[in-house]
N, C-alpha and C positions, 0 to 999 in steps of 0.2 A: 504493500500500500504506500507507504513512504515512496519505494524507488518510482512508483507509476503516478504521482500527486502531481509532479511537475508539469507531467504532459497532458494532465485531463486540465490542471488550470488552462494551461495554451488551446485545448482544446476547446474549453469553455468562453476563453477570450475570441477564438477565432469563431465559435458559432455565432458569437451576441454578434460581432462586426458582422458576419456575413446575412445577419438578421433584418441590420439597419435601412432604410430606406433611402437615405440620403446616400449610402454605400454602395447600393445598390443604382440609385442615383446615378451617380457618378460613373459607375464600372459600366452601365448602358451605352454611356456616351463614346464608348469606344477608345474615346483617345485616352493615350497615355500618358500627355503630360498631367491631365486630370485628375488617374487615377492613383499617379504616382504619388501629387499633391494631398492628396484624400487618405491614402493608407501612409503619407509620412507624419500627416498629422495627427491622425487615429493611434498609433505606434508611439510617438512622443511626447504622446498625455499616458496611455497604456505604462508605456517603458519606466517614466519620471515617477510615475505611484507605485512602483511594485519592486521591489530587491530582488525576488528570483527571478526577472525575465533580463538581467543584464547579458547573461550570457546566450540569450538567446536569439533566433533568428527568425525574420517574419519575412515572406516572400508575396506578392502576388503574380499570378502567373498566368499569361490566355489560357482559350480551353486547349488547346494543344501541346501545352506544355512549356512555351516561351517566357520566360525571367523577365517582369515587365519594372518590377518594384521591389527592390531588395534593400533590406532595412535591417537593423540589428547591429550589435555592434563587435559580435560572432558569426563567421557569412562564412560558410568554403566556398572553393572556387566554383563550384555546381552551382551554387545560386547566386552569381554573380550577376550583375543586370545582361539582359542580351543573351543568357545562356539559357540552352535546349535542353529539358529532362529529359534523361534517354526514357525511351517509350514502352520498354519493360517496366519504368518504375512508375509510370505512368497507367499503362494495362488495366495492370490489379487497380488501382485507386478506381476507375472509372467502373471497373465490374463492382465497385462496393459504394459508388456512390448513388443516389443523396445523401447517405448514410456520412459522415465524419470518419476517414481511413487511416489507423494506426501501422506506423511500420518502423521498421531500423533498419538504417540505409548507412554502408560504410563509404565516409566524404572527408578528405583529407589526411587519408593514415589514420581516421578515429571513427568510432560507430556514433550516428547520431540517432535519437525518438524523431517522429517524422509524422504530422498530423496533419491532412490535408482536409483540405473542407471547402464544397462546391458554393460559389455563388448564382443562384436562379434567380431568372422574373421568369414572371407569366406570359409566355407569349400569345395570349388572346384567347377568349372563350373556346375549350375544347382542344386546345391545342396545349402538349408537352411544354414544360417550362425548357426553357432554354437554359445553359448553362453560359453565364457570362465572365466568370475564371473561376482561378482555384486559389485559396488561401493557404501557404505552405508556413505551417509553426513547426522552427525543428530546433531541438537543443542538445547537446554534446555530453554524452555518457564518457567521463573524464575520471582522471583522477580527483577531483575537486568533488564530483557528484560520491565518487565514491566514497572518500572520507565522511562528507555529510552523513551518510546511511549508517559510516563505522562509528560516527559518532553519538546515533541516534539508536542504535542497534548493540553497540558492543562486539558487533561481528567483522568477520575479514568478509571483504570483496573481491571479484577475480570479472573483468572482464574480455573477452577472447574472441577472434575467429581463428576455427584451424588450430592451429599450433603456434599461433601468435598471439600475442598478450598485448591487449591498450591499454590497458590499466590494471592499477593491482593495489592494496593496503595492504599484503601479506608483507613483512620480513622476507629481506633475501634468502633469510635459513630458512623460513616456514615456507616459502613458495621452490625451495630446492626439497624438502622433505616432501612438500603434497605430490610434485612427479614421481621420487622414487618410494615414499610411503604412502599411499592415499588414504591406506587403511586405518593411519594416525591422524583422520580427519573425518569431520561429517558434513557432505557435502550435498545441496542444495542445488541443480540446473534448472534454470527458465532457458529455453531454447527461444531465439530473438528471431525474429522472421519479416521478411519484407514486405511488401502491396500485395505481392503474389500469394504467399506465405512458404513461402522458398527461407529452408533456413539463412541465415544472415553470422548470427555470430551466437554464442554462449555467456549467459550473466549466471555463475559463483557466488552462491553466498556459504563460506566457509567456515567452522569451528574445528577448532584446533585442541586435540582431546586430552594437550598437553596438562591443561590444569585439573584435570580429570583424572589420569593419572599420578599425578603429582600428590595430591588428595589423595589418592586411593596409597598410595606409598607411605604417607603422610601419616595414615591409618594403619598400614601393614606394622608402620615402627613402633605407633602407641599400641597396636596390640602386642608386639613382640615386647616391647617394655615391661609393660603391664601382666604380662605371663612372668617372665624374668622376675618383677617384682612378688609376683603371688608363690614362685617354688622358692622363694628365696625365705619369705615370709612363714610358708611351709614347713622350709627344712627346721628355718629357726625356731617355729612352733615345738615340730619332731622331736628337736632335741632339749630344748628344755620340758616336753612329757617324758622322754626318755630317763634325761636324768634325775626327773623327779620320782618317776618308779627304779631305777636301780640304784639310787644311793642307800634309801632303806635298805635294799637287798645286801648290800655288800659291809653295810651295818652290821647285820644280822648273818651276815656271812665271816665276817669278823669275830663277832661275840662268842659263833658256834666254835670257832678255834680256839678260844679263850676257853671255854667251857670246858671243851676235852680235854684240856691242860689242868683241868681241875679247879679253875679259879672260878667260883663260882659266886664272886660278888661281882662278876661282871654285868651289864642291865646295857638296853638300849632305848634309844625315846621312842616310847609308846604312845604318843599324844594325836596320833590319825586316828581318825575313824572310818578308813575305809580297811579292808581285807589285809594289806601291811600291816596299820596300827594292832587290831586284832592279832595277828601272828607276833607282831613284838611285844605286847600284851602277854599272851601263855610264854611268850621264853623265857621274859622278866621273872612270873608266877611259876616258872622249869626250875629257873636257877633259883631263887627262893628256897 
């Protein structure tokens, strides 16, 4: 939801403008310095009240695909004024419009969101609206979008086409362990897809199960402690039972050697009352 907020706002910017009357207006009249005038001003009241659309880019384009109005103050050379959508990226958008068409299109060595949205009038009782351009919102899935998300998330980012990487919040060590360990990570693919829905490239959202294990170790030590301390505690129990049953005995093991020497004013303390005290009790009452 975070990663996809940005693009339904532009999405939302570009339906209300392509709503307008006076916009519509305007795009009628065919010409371009017009329309250019119209969506540059539209664009920098937009641009001036909002922080997240600096980096973005707003296009108007004929219906064929022709860069009439290229605004923003992030633009790759694709939407440059004068330049031609190629008509593959074109295709898809038109088999989905009226509809508003989501895609990611790779523009400048970086993947960009890519929101197109038809402008119509009515051309006349019974007859199909016409379409009079197309509005292109597109903004750049970056290292800067990424961090946003890791900031707002806690999580690592990874985005890729192929085996090429345009961005990344991993660590050089975490982004060399995810290739050769992947199994030391839980990962996340949204498959990005164009107008067509021809993959495009792959968006990562990654956790790294280091602290998970790390924790889990964490615990393996306090349990291993914590046994350590309880035989410890044990033994030391053991042996002072131990020595409290065979001191008596060795009393009483004493005494009896005394006895058969004849000495028979020998005695031991008889002040237990458990089965010891008893026994040294009759020997006392023996030698007696």
């Amino acid at each position: 939801a975070l990663w996809r907020s940005r693009g339904e706002m532009l999405a939302a910017v570009s339906a209300s403008i392509a709503s307008m009357s006076d916009v519509r207006a305007a795009f009628g009249t065919s010409d371009e310095a017009t329309i250019r005038d119209t969506a540059g001003e539209l664009w920098a009241r937009i641009a001036g009240e909002r922080a997240d659309t600096r980096t973005a880019a707003f296009v108007v384009t004929s219906p064929r695909g022709r860069v009439i109005a290229s605004l923003g103050r992030s633009r790759p050379a694709a939407l440059q004024d004068g330049q031609q959508l190629p008509a593959d990226f074109l295709n898809g958008a038109y088999r989905g419009f009226p509809n508003q068409v989501f895609s990611f299109v790779l523009w400048d060595e970086g993947v960009w969101q890519v929101i197109l949205t038809p402008v119509y009038v009515d051309a006349g009782a019974g007859a199909e609206r016409a379409l009079l351009n197309v509005l292109l919102a597109a903004y750049p899935l970056g290292r800067a979008t990424l961090h946003d998300l890791k900031r707002d998330t806690g999580g690592d980012f990874l985005l890729r086409a192929g085996d090429r990487v345009f961005a990344s919040t991993l660590s050089p060590a975490d982004a060399v362990r995810l290739r050769s360990e992947p199994s030391m990570f839980a990962i996340r693919r949204t498959e990005l897809q164009d107008a067509a829905g021809k993959p495009t490239g792959d968006f990562l959202a990654v956790r790294s199960f280091a602290d998970v294990t790390a924790r889990a170790d964490s615990l393996r030590r306090t349990i291993l402690l914590t046994w350590l301390a309880a035989m410890a505690a044990g033994l030391a129990l053991s042996w002072a039972l131990a020595r409290r049953i065979t001191q008596p005995l060795r009393e009483l093991n004493a005494a009896a050697m005394e006895l058969s020497r004849e000495n028979y004013a020998v005695r031991v303390p008889d002040n237990g009352t458990d089965e010891i005290g008893m026994l040294a009790r009759t020997f006392n009452r023996m030698s007696a």
